[in-house]
Backbone bond lengths (Angstrom), bond angles and torsions (degrees), N, CA, C in turn:
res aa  C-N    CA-C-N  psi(-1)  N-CA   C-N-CA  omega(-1)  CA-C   N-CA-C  phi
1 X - - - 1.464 - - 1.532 109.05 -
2 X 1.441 99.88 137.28 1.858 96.96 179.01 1.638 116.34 -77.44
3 X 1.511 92.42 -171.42 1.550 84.88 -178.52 1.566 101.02 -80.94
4 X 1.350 124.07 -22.66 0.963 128.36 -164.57 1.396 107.74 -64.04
5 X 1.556 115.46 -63.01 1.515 108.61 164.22 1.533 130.87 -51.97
6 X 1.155 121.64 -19.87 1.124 116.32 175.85 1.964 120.62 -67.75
7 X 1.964 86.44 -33.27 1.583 90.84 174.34 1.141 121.20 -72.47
8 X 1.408 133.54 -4.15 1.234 136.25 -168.41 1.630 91.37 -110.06
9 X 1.412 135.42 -53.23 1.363 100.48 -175.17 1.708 109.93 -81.91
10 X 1.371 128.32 10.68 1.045 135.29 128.07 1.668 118.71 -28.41
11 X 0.833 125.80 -70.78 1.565 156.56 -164.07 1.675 99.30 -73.11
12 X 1.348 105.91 -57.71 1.491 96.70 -175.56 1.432 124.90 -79.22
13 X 1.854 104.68 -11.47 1.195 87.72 171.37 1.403 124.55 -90.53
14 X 1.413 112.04 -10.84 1.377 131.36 171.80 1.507 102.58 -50.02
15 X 0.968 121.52 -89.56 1.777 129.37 149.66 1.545 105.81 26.61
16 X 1.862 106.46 -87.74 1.188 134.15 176.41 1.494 110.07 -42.00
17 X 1.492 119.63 -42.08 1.383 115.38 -171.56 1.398 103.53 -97.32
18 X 1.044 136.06 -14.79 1.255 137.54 145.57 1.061 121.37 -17.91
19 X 1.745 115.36 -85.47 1.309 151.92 168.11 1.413 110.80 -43.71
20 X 1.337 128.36 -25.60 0.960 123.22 169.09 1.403 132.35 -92.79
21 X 1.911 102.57 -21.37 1.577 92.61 164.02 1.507 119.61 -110.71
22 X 1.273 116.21 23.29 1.203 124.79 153.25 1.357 106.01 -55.64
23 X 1.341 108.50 -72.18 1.785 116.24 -146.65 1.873 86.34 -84.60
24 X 1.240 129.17 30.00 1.258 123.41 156.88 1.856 122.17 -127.75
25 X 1.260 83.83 25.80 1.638 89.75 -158.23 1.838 88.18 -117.60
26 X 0.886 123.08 95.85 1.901 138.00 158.42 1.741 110.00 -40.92
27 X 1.547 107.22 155.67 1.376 93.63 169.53 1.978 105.02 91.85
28 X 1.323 77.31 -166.00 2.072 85.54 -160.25 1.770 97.95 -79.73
29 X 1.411 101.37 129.55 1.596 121.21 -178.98 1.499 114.24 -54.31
30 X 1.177 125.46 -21.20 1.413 127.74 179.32 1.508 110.20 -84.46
31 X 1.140 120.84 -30.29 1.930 112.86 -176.87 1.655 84.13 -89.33
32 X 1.112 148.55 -2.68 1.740 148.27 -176.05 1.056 111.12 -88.78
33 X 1.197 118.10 -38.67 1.520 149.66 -173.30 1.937 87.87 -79.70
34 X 1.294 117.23 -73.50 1.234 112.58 -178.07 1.017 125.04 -59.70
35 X 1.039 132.41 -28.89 1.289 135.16 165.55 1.991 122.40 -72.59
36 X 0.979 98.23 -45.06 1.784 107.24 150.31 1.471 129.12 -28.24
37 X 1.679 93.29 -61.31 1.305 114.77 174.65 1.922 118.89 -57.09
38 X 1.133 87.68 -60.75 1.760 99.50 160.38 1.226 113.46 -32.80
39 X 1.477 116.62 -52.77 1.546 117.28 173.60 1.647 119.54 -40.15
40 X 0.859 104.43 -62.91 1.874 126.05 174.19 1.403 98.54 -12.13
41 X 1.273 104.17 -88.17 1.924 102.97 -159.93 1.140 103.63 -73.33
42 X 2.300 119.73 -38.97 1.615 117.72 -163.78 1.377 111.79 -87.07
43 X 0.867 119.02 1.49 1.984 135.53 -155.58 2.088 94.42 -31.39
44 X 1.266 111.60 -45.79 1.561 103.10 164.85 1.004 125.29 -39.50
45 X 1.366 120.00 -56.47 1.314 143.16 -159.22 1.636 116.82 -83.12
46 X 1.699 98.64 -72.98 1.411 91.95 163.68 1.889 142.63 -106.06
47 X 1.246 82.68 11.65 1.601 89.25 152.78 1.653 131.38 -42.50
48 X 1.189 105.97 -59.74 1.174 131.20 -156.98 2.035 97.45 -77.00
49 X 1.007 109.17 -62.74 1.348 130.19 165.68 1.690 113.35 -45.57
50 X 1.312 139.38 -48.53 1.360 145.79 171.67 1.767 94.96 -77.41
51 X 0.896 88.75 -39.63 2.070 76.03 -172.96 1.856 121.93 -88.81
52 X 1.813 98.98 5.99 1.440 77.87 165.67 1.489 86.66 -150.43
53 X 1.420 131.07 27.34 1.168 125.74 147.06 1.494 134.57 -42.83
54 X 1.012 119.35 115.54 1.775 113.12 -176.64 1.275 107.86 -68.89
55 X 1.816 106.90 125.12 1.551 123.77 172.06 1.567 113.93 -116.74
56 X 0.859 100.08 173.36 1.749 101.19 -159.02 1.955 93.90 -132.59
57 X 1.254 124.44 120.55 1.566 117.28 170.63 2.232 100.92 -53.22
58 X 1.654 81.33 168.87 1.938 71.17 165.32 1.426 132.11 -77.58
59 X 1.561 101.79 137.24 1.713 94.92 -164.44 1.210 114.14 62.58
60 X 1.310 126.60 45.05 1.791 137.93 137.46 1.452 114.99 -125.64
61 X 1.382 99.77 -165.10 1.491 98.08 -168.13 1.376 97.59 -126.65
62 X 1.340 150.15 -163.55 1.362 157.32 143.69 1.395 108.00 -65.49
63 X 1.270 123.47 143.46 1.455 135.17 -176.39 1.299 129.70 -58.22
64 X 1.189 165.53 163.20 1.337 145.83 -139.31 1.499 78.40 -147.77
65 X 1.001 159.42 -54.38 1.480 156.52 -154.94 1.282 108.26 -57.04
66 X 1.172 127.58 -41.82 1.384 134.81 -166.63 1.877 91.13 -76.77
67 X 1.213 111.20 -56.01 2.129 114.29 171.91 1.351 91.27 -43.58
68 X 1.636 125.91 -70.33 1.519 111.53 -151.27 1.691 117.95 -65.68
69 X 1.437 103.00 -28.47 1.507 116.74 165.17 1.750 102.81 -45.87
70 X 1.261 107.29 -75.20 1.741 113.94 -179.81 1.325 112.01 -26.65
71 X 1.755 109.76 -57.62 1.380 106.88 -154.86 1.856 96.30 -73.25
72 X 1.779 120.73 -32.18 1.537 109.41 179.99 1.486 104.27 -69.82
73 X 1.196 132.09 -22.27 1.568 117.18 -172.25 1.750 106.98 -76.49
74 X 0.852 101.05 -17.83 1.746 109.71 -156.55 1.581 93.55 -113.82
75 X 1.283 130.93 -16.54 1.600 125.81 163.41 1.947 102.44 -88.83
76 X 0.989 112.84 -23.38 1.532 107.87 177.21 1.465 112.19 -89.38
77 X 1.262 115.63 -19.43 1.912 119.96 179.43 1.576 84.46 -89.65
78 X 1.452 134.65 -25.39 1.402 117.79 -171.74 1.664 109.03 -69.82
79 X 1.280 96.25 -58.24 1.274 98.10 178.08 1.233 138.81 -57.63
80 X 1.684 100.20 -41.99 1.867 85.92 151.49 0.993 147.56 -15.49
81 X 1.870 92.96 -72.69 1.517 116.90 173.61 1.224 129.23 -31.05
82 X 1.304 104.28 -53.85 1.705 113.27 173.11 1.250 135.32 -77.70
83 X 1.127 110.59 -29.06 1.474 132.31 169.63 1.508 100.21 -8.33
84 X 1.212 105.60 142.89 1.897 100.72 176.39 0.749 108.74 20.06
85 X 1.771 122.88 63.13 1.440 138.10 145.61 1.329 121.64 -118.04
86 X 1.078 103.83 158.90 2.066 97.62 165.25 1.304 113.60 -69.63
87 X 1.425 113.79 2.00 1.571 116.01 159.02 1.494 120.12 -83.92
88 X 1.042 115.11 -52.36 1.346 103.52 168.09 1.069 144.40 38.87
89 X 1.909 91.93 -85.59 1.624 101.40 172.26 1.703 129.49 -54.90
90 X 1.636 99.65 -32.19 1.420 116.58 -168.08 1.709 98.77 -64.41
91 X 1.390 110.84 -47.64 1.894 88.86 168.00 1.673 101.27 -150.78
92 X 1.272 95.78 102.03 1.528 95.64 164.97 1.191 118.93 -92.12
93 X 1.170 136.41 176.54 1.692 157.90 -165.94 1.702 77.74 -41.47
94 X 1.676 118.80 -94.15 0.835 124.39 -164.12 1.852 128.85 -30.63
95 X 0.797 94.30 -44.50 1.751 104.06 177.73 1.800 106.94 -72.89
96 X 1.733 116.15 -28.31 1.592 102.71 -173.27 1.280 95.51 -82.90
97 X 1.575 122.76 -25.52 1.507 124.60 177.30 1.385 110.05 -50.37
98 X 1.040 146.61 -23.29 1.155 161.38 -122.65 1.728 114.68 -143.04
99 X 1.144 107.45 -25.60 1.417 138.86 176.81 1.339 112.58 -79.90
100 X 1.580 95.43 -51.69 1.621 108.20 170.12 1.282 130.07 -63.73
101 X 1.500 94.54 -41.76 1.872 104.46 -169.05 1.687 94.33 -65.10
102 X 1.034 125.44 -24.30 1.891 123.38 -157.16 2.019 88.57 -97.34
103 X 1.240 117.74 -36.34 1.540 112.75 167.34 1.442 114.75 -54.35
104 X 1.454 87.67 -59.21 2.154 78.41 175.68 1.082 122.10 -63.74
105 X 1.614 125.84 -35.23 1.182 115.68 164.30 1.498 131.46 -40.46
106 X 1.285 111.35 -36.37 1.918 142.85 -174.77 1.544 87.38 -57.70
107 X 1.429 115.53 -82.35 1.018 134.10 -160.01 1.451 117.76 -40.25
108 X 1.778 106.37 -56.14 1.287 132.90 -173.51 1.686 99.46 -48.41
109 X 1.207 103.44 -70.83 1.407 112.18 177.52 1.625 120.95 -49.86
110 X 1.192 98.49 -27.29 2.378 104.43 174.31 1.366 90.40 -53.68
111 X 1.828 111.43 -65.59 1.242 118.14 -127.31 1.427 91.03 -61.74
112 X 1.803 114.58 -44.08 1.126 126.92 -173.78 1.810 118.73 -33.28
113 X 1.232 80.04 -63.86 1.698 99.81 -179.18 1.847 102.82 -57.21
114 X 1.029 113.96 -64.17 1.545 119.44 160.46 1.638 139.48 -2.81
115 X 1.337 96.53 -63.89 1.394 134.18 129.78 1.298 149.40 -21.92
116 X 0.969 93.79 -71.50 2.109 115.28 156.07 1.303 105.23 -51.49
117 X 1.505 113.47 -82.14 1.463 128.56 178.59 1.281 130.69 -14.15
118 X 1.877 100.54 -37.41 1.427 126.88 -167.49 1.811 104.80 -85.83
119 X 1.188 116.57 -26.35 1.444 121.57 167.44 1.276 113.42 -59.66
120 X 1.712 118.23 138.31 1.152 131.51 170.92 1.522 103.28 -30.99
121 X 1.450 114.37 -78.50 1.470 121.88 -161.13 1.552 112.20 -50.47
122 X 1.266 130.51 8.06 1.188 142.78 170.88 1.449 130.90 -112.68
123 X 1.383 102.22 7.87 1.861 111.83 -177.25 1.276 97.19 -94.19
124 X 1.665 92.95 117.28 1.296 112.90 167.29 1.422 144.10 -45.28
125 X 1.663 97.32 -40.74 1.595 135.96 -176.39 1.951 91.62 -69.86
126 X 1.044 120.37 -35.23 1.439 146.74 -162.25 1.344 92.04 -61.07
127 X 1.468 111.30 -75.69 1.253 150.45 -147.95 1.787 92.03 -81.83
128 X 1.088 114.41 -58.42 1.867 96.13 -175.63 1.865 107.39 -67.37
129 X 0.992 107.21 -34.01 1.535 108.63 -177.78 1.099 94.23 -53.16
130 X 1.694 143.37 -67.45 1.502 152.20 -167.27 1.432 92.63 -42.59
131 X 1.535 141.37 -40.24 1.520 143.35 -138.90 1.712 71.96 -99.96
132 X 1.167 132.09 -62.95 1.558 122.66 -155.48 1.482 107.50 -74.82
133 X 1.151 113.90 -29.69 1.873 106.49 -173.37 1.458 98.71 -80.01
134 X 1.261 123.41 12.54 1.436 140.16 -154.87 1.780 103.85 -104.56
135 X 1.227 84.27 -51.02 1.577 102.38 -168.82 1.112 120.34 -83.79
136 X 1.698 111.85 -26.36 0.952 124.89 -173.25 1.928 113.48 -81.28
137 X 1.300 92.24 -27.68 1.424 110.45 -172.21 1.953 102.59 -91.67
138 X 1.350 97.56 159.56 1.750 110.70 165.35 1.414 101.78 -61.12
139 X 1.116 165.74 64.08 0.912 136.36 157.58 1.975 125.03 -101.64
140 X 0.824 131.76 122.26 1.622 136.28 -159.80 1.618 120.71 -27.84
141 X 0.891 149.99 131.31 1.551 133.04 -157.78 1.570 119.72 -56.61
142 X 1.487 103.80 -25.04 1.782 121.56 168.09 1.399 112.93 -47.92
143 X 1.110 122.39 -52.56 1.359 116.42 158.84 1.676 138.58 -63.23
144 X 1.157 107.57 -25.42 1.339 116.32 -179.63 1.953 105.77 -73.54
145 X 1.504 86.03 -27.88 2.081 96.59 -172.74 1.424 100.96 -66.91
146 X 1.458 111.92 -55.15 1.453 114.64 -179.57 1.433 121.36 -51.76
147 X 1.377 104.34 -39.05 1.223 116.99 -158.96 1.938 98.04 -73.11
148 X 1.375 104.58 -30.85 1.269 119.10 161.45 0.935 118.23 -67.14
149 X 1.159 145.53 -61.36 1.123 140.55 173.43 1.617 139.22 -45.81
150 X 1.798 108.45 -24.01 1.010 134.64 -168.30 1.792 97.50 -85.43
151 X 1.580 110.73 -35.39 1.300 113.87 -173.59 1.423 99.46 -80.25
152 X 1.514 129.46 -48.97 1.080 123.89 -164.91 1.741 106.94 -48.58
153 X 1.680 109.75 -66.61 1.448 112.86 -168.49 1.762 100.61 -52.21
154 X 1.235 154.21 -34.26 1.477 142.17 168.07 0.857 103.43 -66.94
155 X 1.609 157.86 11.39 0.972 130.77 157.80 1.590 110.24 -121.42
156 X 1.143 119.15 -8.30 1.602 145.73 147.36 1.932 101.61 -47.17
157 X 1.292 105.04 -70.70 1.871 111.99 172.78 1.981 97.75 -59.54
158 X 0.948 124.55 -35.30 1.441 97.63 -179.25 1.262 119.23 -91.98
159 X 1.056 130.28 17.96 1.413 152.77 -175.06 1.275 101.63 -103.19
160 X 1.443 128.80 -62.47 1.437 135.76 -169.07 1.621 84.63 -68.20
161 X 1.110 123.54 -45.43 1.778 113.76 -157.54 1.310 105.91 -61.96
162 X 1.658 115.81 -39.54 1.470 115.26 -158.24 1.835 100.59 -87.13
163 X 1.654 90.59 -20.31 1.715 76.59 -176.79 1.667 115.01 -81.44
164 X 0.892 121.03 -3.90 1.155 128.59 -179.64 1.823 103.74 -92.19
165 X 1.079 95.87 -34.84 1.717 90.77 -174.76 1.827 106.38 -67.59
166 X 1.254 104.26 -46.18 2.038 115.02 172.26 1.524 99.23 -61.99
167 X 1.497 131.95 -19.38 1.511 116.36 -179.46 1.268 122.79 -88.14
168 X 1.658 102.71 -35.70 1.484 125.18 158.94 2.047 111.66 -41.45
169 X 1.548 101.37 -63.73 1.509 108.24 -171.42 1.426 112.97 -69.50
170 X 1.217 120.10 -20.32 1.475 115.60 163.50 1.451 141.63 -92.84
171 X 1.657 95.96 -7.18 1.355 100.28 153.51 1.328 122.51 -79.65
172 X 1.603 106.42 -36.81 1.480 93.62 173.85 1.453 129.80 -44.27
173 X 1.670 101.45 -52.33 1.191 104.01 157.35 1.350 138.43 -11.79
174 X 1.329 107.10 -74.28 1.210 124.08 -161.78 2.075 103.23 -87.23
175 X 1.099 117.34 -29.09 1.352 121.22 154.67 2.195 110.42 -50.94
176 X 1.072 89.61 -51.11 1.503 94.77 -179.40 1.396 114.69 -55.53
177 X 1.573 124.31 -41.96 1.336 150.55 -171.51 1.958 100.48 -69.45
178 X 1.496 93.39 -41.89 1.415 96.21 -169.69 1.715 100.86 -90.17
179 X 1.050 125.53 2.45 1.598 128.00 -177.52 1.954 92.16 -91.76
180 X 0.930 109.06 -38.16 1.546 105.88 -148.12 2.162 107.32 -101.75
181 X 1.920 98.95 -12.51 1.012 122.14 135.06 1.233 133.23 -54.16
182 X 1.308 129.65 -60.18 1.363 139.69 177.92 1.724 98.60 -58.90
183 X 1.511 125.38 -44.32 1.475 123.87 -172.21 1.549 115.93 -75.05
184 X 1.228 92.98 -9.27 1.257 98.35 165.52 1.577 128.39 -97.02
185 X 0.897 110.72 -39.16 1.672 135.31 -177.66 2.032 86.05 -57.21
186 X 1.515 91.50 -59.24 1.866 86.32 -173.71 1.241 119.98 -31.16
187 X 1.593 102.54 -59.92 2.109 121.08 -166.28 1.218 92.97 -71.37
188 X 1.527 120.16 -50.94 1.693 115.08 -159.38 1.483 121.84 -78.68
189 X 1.307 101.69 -12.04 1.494 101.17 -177.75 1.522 112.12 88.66
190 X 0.927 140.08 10.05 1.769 136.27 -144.85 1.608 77.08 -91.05
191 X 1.855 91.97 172.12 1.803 103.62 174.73 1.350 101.80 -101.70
192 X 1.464 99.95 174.87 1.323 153.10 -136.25 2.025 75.24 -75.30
193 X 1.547 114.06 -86.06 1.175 132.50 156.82 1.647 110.83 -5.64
194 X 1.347 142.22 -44.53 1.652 139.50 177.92 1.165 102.50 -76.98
195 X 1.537 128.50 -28.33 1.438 112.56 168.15 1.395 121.15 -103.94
196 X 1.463 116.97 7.94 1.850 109.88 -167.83 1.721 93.56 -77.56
197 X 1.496 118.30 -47.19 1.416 102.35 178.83 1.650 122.57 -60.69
198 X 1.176 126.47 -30.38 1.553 104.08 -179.51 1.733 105.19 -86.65
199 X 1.606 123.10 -5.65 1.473 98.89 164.63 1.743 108.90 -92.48
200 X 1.333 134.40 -17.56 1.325 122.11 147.30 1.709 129.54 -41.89
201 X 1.190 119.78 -43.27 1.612 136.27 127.95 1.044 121.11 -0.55
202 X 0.960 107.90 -71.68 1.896 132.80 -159.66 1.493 86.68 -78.17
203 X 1.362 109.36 -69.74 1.959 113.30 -172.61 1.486 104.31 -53.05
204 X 0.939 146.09 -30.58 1.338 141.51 160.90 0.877 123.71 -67.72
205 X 1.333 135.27 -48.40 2.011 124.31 154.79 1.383 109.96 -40.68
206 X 1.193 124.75 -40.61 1.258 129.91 -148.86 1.632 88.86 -92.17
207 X 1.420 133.88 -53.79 1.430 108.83 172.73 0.938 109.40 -48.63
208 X 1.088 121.46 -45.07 2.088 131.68 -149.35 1.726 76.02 -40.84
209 X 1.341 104.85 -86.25 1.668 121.72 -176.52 1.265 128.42 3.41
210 X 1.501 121.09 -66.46 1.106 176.67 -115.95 1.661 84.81 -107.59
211 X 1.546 96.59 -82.80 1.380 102.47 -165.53 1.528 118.89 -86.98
212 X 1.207 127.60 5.68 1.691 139.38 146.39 1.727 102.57 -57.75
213 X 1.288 104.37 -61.04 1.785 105.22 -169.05 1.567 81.87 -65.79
214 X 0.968 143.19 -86.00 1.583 143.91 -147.66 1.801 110.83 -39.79
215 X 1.147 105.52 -34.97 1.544 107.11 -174.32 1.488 115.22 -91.38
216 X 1.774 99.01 -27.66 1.704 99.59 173.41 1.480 105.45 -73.02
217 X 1.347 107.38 -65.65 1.462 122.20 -145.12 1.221 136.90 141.90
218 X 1.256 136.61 -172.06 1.189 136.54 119.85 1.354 122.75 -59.50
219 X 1.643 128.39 155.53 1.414 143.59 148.98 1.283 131.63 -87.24
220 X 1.790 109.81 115.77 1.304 99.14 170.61 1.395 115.28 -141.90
221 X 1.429 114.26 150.52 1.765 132.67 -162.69 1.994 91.32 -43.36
222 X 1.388 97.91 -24.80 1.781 107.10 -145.07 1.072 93.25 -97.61
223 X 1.650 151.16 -43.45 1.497 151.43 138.59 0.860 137.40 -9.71
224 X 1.205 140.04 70.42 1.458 141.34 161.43 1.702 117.34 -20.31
225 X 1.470 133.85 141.53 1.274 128.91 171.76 1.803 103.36 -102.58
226 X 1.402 107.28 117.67 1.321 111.17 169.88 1.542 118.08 -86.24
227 X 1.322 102.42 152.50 1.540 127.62 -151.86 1.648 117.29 -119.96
């Protein structure tokens, strides 16, 4: 094959990957378009990177499923690892089981909140405009409180949503950190001691978790937030 053909299916697949992360890219058509374009000459490079980059619609967050996925793939390669090890104890079956159930919980509750957020009666942008046509107008101070109040708790719920979504992605993290620790500790021999602090780590995100959902709650469309 010449060079010549090679530049053209060069070219066409650029094209192809183009076209493909255009019509996957959310949001305003001109950075889609730019980013498309990028495809063309880098299509190696940034193909791969634009098409599984985490995006967020406006006023959401990135998805928590894809974290809780991480943290079960990377608690089941952990445990392997150690298996009939002097690691072992640090996370057996039982304890990543356990790891998990408090992730889905995490998650359950994002999506939840997620959800809500996405309802009319929950747009924020909604909700401060109501506070300014508010202020601007006669209307009795009773209304202006509510009207306050109505903004405060949506942005109170997007607070809990987003913090949970950064608690979710950094455990994965740090679950991932502790998977590839443990694979190492196996081949290399290292002690017991190089990995007890990052699964103490891990157990501490994982309360953190635990006890955020436990003190809030559940979320519901039908719940009022008291003040």
């Amino acid at each position: 094959m010449s060079l010549r053909d090679l530049s053209v299916l060069y070219l066409i697949a650029g094209l192809a990957c183009a076209v493909a992360v255009y019509r996957a890219s959310p949001g305003d058509r001109r950075r889609a378009a730019l980013s498309a374009a990028l495809c063309v000459p880098l299509w190696p490079i940034w193909a791969p990177v634009a098409l599984t980059a985490r995006r967020a619609e406006p006023g959401g967050t990135p998805g928590t499923s894809a974290a809780a996925a991480r943290v079960q793939g990377a608690l089941r390669e952990g445990v392997s690892a150690c298996a009939g090890t002097s690691f072992e104890a640090l996370l057996s079956r039982e304890a990543a089981s356990r790891i998990e159930a408090e992730v889905a919980r995490a998650a359950a509750r994002h999506a939840e909140l997620d959800a809500l957020l996405r309802q009319s009666g929950f747009d924020e942008a909604a909700a401060a405009a109501r506070v300014a046509e508010i202020e601007r107008g006669s209307a009795p101070g009773r209304a202006l409180a509510t009207a306050h109040l109505h903004l405060e708790n949506i942005r109170r719920l997007r607070a809990m949503r987003d913090r949970d979504a950064r608690a979710l992605e950094e455990l994965a993290d740090l679950v991932q950190a502790l998977r590839t620790q443990l694979v190492l500790a196996r081949f290399a021999g290292s002690s017991v001691e190089g990995v007890g602090g990052i699964v103490s780590e891990v157990w501490a995100r994982v309360e953190g978790l635990g006890a955020a959902i436990d003190a809030h709650g559940g979320v519901s469309s039908e719940e009022p937030i008291e003040t």
